[in-house]
C-alpha positions as a Python dict, from the first residue, in 0.01 Angstrom:
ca = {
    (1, 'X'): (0, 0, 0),
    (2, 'X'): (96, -259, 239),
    (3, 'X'): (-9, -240, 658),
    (4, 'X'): (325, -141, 792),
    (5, 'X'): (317, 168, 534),
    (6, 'X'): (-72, 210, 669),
    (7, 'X'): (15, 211, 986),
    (8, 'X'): (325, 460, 962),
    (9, 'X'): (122, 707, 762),
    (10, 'X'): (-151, 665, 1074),
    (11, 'X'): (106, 736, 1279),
    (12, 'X'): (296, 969, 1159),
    (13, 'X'): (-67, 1184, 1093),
    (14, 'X'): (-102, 1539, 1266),
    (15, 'X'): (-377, 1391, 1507),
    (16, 'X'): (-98, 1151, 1682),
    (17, 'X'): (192, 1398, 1653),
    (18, 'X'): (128, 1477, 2028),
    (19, 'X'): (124, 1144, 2157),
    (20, 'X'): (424, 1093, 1965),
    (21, 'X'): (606, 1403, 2114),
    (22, 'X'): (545, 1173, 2435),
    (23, 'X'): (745, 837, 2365),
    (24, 'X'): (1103, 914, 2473),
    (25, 'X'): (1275, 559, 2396),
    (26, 'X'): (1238, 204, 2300),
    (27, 'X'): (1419, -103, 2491),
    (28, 'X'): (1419, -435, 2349),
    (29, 'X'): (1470, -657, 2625),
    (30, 'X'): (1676, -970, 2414),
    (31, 'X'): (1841, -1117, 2778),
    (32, 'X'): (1616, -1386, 2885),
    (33, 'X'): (1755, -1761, 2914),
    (34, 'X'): (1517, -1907, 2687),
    (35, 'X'): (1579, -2218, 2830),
    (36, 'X'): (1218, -2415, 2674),
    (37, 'X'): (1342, -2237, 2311),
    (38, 'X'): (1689, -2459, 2308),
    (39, 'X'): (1820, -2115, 2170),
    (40, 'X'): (1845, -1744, 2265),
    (41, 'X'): (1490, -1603, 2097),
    (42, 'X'): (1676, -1251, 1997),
    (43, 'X'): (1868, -1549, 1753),
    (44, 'X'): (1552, -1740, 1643),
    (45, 'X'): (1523, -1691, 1268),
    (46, 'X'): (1205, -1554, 1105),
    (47, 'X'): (1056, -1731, 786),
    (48, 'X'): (1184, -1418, 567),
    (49, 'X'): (1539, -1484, 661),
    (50, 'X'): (1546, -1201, 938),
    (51, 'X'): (1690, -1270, 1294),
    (52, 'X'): (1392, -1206, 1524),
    (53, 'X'): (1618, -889, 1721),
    (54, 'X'): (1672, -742, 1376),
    (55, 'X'): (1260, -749, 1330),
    (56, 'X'): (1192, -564, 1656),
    (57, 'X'): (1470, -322, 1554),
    (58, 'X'): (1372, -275, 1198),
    (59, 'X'): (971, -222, 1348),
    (60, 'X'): (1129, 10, 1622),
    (61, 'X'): (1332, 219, 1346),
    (62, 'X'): (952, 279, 1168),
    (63, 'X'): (838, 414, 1500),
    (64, 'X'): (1154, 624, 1572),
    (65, 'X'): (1183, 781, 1255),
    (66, 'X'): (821, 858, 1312),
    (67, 'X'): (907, 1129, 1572),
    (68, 'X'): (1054, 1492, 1513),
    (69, 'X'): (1377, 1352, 1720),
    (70, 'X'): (1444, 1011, 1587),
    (71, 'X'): (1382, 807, 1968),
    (72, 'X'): (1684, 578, 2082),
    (73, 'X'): (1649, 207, 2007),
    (74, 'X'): (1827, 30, 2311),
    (75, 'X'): (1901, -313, 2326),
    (76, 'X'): (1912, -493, 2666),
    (77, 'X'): (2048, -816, 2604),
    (78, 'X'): (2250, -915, 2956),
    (79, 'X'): (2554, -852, 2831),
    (80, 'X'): (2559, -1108, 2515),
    (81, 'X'): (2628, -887, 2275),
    (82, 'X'): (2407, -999, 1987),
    (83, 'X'): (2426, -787, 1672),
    (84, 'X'): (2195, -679, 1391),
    (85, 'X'): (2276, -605, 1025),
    (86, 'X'): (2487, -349, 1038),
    (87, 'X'): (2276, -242, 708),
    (88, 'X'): (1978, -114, 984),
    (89, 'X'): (2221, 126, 1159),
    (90, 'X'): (2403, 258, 812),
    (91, 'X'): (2046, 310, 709),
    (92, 'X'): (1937, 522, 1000),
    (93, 'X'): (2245, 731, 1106),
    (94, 'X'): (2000, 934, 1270),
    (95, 'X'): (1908, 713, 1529),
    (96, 'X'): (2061, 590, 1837),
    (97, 'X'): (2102, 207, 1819),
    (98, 'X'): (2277, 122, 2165),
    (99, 'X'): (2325, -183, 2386),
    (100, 'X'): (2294, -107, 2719),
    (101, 'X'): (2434, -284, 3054),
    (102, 'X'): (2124, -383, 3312),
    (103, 'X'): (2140, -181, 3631),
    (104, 'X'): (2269, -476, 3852),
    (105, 'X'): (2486, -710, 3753),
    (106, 'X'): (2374, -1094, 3854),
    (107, 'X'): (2658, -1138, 4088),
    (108, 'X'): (2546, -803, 4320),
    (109, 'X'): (2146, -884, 4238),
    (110, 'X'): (2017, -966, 4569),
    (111, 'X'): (1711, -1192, 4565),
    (112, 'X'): (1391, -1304, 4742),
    (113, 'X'): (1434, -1645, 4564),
    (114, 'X'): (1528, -1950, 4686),
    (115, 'X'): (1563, -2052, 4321),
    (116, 'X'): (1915, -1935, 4125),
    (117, 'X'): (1857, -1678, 3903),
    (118, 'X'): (2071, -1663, 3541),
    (119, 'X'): (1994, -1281, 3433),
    (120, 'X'): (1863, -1000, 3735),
    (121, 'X'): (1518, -983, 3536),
    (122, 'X'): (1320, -784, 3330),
    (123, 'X'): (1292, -492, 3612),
    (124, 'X'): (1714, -405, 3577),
    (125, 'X'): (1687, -382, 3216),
    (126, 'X'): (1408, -164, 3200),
    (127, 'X'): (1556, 64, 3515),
    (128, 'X'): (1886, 67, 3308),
    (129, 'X'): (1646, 237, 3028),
    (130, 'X'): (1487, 433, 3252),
    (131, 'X'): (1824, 578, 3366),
    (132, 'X'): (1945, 651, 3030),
    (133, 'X'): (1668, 817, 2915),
    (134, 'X'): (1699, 1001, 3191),
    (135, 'X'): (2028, 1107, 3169),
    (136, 'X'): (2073, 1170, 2795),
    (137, 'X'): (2055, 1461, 2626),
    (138, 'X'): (1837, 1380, 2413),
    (139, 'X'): (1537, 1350, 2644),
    (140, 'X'): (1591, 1765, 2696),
    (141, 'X'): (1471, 1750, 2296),
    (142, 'X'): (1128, 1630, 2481),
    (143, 'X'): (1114, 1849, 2798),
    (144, 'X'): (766, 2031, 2717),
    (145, 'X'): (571, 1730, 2695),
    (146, 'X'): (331, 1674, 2948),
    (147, 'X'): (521, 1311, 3000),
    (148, 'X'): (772, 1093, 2883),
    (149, 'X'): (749, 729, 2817),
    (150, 'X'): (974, 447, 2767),
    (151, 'X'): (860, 172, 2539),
    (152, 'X'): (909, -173, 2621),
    (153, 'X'): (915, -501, 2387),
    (154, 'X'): (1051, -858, 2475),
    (155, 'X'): (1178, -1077, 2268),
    (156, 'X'): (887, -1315, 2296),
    (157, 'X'): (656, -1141, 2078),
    (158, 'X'): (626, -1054, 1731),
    (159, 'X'): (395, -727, 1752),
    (160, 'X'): (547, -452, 1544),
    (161, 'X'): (637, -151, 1741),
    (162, 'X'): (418, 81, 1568),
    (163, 'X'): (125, -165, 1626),
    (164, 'X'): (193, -162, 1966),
    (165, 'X'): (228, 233, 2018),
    (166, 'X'): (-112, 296, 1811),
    (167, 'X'): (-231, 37, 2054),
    (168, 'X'): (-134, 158, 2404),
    (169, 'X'): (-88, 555, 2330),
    (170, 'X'): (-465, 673, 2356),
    (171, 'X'): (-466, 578, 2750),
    (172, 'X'): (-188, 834, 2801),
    (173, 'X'): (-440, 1101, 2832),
    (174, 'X'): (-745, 838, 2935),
    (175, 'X'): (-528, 682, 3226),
    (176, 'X'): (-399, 966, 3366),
    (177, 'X'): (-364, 805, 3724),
    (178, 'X'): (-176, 501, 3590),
    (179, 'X'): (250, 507, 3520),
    (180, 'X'): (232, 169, 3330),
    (181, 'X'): (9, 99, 3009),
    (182, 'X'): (13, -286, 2891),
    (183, 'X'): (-164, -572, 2686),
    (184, 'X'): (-364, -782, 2841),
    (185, 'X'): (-585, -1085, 2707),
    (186, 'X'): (-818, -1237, 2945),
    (187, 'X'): (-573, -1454, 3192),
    (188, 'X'): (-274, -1281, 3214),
    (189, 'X'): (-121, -908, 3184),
    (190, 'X'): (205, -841, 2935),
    (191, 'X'): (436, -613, 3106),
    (192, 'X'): (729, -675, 2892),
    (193, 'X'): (493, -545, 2625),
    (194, 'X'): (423, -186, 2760),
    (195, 'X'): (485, 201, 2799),
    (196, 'X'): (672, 301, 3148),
    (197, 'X'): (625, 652, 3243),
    (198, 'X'): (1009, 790, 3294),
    (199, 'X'): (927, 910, 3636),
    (200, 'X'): (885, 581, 3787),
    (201, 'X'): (1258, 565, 3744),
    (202, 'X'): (1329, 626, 4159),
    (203, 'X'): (1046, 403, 4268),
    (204, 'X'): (1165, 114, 4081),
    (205, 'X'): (1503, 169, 4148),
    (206, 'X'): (1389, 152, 4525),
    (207, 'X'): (1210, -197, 4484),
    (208, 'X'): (1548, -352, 4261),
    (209, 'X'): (1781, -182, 4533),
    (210, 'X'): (1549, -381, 4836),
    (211, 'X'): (1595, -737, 4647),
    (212, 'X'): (1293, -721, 4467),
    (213, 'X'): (1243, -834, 4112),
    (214, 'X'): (892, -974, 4051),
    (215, 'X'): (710, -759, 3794),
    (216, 'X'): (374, -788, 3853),
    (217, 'X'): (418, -714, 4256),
    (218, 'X'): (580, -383, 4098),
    (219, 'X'): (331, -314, 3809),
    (220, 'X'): (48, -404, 3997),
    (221, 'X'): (-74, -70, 4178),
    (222, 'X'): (1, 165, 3893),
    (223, 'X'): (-77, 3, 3548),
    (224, 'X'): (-324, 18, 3311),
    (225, 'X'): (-456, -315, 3117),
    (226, 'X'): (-531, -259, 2759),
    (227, 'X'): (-699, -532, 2613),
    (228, 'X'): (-583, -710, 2284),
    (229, 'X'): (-722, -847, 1975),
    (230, 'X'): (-765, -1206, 1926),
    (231, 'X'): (-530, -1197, 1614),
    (232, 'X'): (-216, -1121, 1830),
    (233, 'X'): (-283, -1355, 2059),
    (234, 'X'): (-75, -1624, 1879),
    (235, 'X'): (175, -1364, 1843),
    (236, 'X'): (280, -1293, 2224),
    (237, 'X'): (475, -1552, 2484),
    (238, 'X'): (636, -1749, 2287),
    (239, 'X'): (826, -2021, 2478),
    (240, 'X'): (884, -2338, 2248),
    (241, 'X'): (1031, -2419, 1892),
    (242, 'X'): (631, -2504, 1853),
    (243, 'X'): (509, -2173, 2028),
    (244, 'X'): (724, -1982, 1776),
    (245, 'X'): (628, -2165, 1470),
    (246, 'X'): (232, -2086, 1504),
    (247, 'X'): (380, -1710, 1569),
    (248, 'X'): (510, -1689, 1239),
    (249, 'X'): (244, -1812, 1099),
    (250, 'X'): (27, -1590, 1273),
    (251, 'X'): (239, -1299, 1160),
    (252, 'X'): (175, -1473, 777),
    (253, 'X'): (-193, -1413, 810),
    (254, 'X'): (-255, -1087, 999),
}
């Protein structure tokens, strides 16, 4: 039996089914400028042929189908419109695969900066996932749970979304006080790899509607660091042609 089915089955098993009943939506952010990569990263092509957007799909489709409700897959890619096989959507005509339009546009984004800015940030695509979670009907399917969460994975990473739910979910109910759960090695925090509690949805809205767009000045007061293992380490913040090739072959080995 290979991992991925392992770690379905220990997902999909009555002890998580709870935790489960908790994740309301996945957003894979695919807009960044990837100006070091020479190339957009949702485009960079994985060693088994597979477009690394159609991976984090594909992975997010395991997790989705997971649930008694089938969670929406959205796709935040600033407006470039990549694709995916169109196989992965006639496959799963039970879940939502949608691309979805940040919450400011670049030309209205006011900034801090000095610096010019090509996309409004991480922050807009996640509030635009927020605010259709929010808003769709298929968050009422969801309601009784204690609290809603929106998954978030970059396309700078090559952790599996089931890997990364089995990773973060236990500190729902052990970080009760925090609205953000993340990976973390020892320097830095991963925010762009993460669970956002739905009700932050106003506050961040507030700090993106006052200029502001720096993620860890946001994340800061409310999130939860969740250590990693060593073995993804090689998988996360990928920036380079080079950076991306010891990914895959990190990926190869796990």
């Amino acid at each position: 039996m290979t991992d991925a089915v392992n770690t379905l089955k220990s997902v999909n098993s009555s002890s998580d089914i709870d935790h489960l009943n908790r994740l309301a939506g996945i957003v894979i952010l695919a807009g960044g400028a990837s100006k070091r990569m020479g190339s957009p990263k949702a485009e960079l092509m994985l060693p088994t042929n597979e477009q690394l957007l159609a991976y984090h799909v594909r992975q997010a489709l395991k997790l989705s189908t997971a649930t008694a409700y089938n969670v929406p897959i959205m796709i935040a890619d600033n407006g470039r419109g990549f694709g995916i096989s169109p196989d992965l959507i006639l496959n799963n005509p039970q879940v939502p695969i949608i691309h979805i339009t940040d919450y400011l546009s670049v030309d209205n984004f006011a900034s801090n900066d000095n610096e010019q800015i090509e996309t409004g940030g991480a922050l807009v695509a996640i509030e635009a996932a927020l605010q259709y979670l929010i808003s769709s009907t298929t968050l009422a399917t969801i309601s009784n749970a204690p609290s809603s969460w929106l998954m978030v994975i970059s396309c700078d990473s090559l952790i599996a979304a089931t890997d990364l739910w089995k990773k973060l979910q236990p500190y729902i109910t052990q970080a009760v006080d925090k609205s953000i759960i993340c990976l973390t090695d020892e320097h830095h925090l991963y925010p762009l790899l993460a669970i956002y509690r739905l009700s932050i949805e106003p506050d961040l809205k507030h700090y993106i509607d006052n200029g502001q767009r720096q993620v860890m000045k946001f994340i800061q007061p409310i999130v939860q660091p969740v250590t990693f293992s060593e073995d993804w380490q090689s998988l996360t913040n990928f920036n380079t042609p080079k950076d991306f090739e010891r990914a895959c072959i990190a990926l190869r080995n796990i």
